[in-house]
PAKOL-725366 format. One record per residue (C-alpha): x negated, y, z. Coordinates in pm, whole numbers, padded with zeros to 5 digits, always signed. Layout:
<pts>
XYZ/...
</pts>
This chain:
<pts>
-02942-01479+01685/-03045-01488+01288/-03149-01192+01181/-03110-01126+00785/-03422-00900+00750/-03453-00906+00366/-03206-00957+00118/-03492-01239+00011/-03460-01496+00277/-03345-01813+00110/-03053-02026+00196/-03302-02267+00288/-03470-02066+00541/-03170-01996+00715/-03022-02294+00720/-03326-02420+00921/-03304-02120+01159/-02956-02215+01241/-03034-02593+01291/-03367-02461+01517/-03068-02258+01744/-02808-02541+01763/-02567-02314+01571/-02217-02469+01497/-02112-02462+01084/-01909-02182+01215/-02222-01949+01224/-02442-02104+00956/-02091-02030+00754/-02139-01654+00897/-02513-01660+00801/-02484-01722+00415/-02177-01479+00395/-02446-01167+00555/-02731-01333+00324/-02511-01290+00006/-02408-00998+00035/-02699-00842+00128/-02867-01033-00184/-02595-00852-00417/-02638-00524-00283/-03022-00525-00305/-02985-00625-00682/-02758-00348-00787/-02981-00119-00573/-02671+00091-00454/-02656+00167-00069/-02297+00056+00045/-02187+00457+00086/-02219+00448-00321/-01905+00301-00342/-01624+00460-00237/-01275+00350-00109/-01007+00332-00342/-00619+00385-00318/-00339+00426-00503/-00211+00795-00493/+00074+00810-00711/+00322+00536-00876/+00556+00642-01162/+00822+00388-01252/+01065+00388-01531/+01337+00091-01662/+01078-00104-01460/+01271-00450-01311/+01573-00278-01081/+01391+00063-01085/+01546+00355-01303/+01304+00620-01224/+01077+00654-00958/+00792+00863-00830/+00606+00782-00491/+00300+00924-00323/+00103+00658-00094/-00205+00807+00144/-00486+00551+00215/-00343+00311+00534/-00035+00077+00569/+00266+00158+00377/+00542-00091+00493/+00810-00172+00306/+01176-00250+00446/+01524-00378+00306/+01782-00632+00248/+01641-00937-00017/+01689-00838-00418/+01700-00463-00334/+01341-00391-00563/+01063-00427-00242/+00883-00725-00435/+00913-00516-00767/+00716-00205-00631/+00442-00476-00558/+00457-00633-00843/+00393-00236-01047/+00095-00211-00858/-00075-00564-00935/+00065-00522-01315/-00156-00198-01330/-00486-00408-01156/-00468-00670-01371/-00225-00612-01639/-00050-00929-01584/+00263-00988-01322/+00188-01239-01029/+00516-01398-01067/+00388-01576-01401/+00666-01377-01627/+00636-01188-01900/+00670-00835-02004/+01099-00912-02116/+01105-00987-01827/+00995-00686-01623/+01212-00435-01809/+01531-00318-01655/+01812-00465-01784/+01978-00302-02104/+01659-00072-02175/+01441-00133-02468/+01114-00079-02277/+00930-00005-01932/+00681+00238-01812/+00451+00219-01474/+00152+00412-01441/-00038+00566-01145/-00292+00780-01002/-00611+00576-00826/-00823+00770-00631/-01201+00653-00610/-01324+00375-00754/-01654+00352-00955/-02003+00549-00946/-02174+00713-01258/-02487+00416-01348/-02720+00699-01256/-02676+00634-00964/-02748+00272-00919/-03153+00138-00979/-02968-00150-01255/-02795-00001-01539/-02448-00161-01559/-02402-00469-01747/-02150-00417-02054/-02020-00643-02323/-01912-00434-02639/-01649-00760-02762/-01335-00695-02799/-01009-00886-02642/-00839-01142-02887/-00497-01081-02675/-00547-00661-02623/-00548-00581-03034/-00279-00384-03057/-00434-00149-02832/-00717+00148-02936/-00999+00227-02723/-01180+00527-02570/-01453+00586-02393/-01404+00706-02010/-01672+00878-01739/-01675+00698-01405/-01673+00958-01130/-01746+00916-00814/-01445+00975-00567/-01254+01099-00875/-00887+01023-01014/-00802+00807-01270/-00474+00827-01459/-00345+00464-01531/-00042+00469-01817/+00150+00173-01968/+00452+00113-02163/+00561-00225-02311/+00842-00303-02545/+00919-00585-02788/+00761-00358-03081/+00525-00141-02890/+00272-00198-02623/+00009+00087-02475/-00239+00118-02156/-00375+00463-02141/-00666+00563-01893/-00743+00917-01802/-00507+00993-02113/-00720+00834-02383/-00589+00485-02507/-00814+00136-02408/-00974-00076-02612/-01169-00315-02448/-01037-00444-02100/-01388-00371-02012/-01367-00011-01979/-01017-00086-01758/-00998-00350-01524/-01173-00266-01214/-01012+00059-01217/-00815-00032-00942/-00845-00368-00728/-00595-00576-00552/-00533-00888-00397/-00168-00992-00358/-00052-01284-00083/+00306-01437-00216/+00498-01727-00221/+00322-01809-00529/+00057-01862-00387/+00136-02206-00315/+00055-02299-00645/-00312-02278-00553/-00282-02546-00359/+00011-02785-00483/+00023-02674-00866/-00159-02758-01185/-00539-02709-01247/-00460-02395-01444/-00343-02180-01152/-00695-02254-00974/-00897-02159-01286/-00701-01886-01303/-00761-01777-00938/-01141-01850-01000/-01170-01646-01322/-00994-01367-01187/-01267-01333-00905/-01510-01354-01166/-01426-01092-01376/-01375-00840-01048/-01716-00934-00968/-01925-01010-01257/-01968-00726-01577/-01945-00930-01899/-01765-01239-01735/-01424-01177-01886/-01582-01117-02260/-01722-01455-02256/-01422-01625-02142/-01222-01491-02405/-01486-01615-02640/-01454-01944-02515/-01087-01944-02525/-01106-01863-02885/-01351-02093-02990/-01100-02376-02791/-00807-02276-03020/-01007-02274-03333/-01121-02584-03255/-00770-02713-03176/-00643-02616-03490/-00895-02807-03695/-00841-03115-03514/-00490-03109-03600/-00537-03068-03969/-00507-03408-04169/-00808-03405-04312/-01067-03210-04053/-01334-03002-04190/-01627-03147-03988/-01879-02906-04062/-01662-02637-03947/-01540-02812-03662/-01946-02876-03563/-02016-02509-03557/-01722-02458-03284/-01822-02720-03103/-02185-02573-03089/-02051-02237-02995/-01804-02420-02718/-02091-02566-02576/-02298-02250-02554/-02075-02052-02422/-01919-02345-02183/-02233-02365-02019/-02200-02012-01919/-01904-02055-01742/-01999-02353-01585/-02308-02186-01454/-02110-01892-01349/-01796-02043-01204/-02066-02321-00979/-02233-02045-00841/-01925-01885-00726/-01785-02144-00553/-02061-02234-00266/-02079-01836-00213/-01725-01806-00135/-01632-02070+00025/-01796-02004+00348/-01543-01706+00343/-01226-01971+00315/-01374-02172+00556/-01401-01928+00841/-01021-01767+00728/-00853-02128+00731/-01013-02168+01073/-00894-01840+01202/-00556-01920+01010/-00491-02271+01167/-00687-02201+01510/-00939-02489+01374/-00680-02709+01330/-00850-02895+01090/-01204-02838+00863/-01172-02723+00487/-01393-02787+00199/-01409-02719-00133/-01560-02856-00418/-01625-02776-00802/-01558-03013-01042/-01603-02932-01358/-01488-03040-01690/-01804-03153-01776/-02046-03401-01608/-02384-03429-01726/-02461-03269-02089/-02130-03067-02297/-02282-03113-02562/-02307-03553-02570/-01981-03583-02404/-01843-03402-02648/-01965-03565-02934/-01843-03924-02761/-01494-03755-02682/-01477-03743-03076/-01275-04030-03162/-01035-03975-02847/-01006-03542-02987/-00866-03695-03287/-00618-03902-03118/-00480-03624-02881/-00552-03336-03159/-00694-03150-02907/-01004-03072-02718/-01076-03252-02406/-01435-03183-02284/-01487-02827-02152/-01487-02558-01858/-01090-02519-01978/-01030-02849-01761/-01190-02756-01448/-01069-02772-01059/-01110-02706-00737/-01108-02988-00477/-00919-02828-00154/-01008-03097+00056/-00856-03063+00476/-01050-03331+00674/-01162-03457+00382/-00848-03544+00213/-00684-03400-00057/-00450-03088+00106/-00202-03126-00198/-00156-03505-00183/-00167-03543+00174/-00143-03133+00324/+00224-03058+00521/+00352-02812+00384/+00252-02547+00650/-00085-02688+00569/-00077-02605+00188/+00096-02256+00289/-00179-02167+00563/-00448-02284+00284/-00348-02108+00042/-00310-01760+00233/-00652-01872+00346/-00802-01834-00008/-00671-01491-00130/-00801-01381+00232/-01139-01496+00130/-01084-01348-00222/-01010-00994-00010/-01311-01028+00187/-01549-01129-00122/-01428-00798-00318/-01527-00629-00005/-01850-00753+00046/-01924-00746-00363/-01806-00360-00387/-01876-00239-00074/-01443-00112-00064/-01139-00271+00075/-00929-00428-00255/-00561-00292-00240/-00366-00574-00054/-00027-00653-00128/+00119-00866+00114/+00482-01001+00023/+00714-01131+00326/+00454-01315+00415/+00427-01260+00797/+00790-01396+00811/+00662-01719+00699/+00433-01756+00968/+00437-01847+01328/+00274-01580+01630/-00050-01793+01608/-00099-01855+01259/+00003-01435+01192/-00316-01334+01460/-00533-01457+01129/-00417-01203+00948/-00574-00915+01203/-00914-00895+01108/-00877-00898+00772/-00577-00572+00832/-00844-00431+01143/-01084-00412+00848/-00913-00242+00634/-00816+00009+00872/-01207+00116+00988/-01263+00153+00608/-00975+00366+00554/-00821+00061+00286/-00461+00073+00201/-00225-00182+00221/+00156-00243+00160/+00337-00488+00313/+00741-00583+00261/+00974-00785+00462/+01377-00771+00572/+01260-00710+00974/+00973-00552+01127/+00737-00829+01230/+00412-00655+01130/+00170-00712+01454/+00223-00498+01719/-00157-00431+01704/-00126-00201+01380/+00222-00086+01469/+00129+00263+01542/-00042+00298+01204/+00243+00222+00990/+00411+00437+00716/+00744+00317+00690/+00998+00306+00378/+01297+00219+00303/+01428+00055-00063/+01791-00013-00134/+01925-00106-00485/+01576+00015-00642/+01543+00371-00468/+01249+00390-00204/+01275+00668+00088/+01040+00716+00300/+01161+00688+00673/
</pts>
């Protein structure tokens, strides 16, 4: 067996152990997983029990999609949801991920959400647990004082992170007025916010991962930065703006070029970053993916995945060369902002050659991985939101589901789950809190 005695054993080290032993890449896969997290725990200096479990306590809907009014109370564990198709299970999902990450998972915006003939919506919530005062950790917190380019329009307060404590989540959008409140003071910087509560949602969106553009997989790899790493989301948004600043001086007749030198030595700067931050992710997590496709498919076949960035050597000369082509295209094609993910099954591409029961397995595959990372990173269970998903999936391919669900029951995690029939597994049927929603009411049964 390899024992991880110090968080200091290099990858190197173990990677030799496991050869010594004969281990199959199933274990060495098993090894680095222990090894990282370990690592990240002994550089915050915060025993696991530092971090407590989180759970949403209370939902409050108004004019939100199909739901008038609505107040719910959830208790840590699984909440399944039951009902007819279009009756407002998906939308209750949908609440809770919109207060995680202020965005929808369905790729709409906020028109969109609000109930029809209303002029606005509300949701807001009550999350129990969540983060520890920095007194309590060796490492002070990282923070990043910058402020959104897309979150102007809202103010910002300071907040006390207590541990085990409640925070009050409060939003209202509208056409002429949008708000996020926290603990009754309005936010700022999306600093101070997201992280508040954590979730991972499995949909049939989630396909995109796999079969869609490059953006969706940026997307999927940013948002697991910014869970995981303080100051990440700052220097995106940084980036981002130094992109469109750029782009709009390129598509000026006559370009300033001194101007558009200084953004392309600020793209580069802070490009690197991301590059550096995004390639580090990638070989830590993907052990994780690995071992849930396997469990997934029943090692049906082997997965891989590979970074490639947008850049291949220096940013800074292939940007410079890409000059005459920017000009063309009035645009700016060198950069982190065209990166990808190469989700490779037996070494082929799974979204040119993949079945589709490939591509779907795959892709429930990653967010299972991106569960299990939060875990390990935060030492809590994120709130999973799993959307008819079971239905999709034959008795084999549905067992991979269990030890993710198994660990979020011995941590006391909380999970909600919707679908027309009960097909949860009969192994967590005794566990399950049961509701009903018709024509956007929800009663519990």
């Amino acid at each position: 067996m390899c024992f991880i005695g110090t968080a200091h054993m290099s990858y190197q080290i173990c990677e030799a152990l496991c050869e010594l032993k004969k281990w199959t890449r199933h274990r060495f896969d098993q090894c680095r997983i222990q090894f990282h997290f370990a690592e990240k725990n002994s550089r915050t200096g915060c025993p696991r029990s530092y971090f407590p479990r989180v759970h949403l306590a209370h939902l409050r809907l108004r004019d939100f999609r199909n739901y008038p009014r609505l107040d719910a109370d959830f208790a840590p564990g699984f909440h399944l949801l039951l009902g007819d198709n279009a009756q407002g299970k998906t939308n209750i999902l949908e609440a809770i991920y919109l207060m995680a990450t202020l965005r929808s998972f369905r790729g709409v915006g906020g028109a969109q959400m609000i109930r029809h003939g209303q002029r606005g919506y509300f949701v807001g919530g009550t999350v129990v647990g969540g983060n520890i005062p920095a007194s309590a950790c060796s490492s002070p917190a990282v923070r990043d004082e910058s402020a959104p380019s897309d979150q102007s329009r809202l103010t910002s307060a300071a907040t006390t992170l207590t541990t085990q404590g409640s925070r009050e989540i409060k939003m209202f959008w509208s056409a002429r007025e949008r708000k996020l409140a926290l603990d009754g003071q309005p936010v700022k910087k999306l600093t101070d916010y997201l992280g508040t509560l954590r979730t991972v949602v499995f949909c049939t969106e989630d396909l995109q991962l796999v079969k869609g553009a490059a953006r969706a997989r940026r997307r999927f790899l940013d948002l697991l930065l910014a869970q995981t790493r303080p100051g990440y989301l700052p220097l995106l948004q940084r980036y981002m703006r130094a992109v469109r600043a750029r782009n709009a001086l390129l598509k000026q007749r006559a370009v300033d070029e001194a101007a558009l030198d200084s953004f392309s030595q600020e793209l580069v700067r802070l490009g690197n970053d991301l590059i550096r931050a995004r390639r580090e992710l990638v070989p830590r997590f993907s052990p994780l993916a690995r071992l849930a496709y396997r469990r997934i498919s029943n090692d049906a076949e082997e997965l891989r995945i590979e970074y490639q960035s947008g850049v291949k050597k220096d940013f800074a000369v292939e940007l410079a060369q890409s000059r005459a082509r920017e000009r063309t295209y009035r645009a700016t094609l060198i950069g982190p902002h065209r990166d990808d993910l190469q989700l490779l099954l037996n070494e082929k591409s799974a979204a040119q050659f993949g079945s589709e029961g490939q591509k779907r397995t795959l892709a429930i595959a990653l967010k299972i991985a991106q569960a299990e990372y939060l875990t390990g990173i935060h030492g809590s269970a994120p709130v999973l939101l799993i959307d008819d998903v079971m239905g999709e999936l034959d008795a084999k391919r549905r067992s991979g589901f269990l030890p993710l669900l198994e660990q979020a029951r011995r941590t006391g995690g909380q999970v909600f789950m919707t679908a027309t029939e009960e097909n949860w597994p009969a192994e967590l049927g005794g566990d399950l809190q049961r509701w009903e929603v018709q024509a956007g009411a929800l009663k519990k049964k």
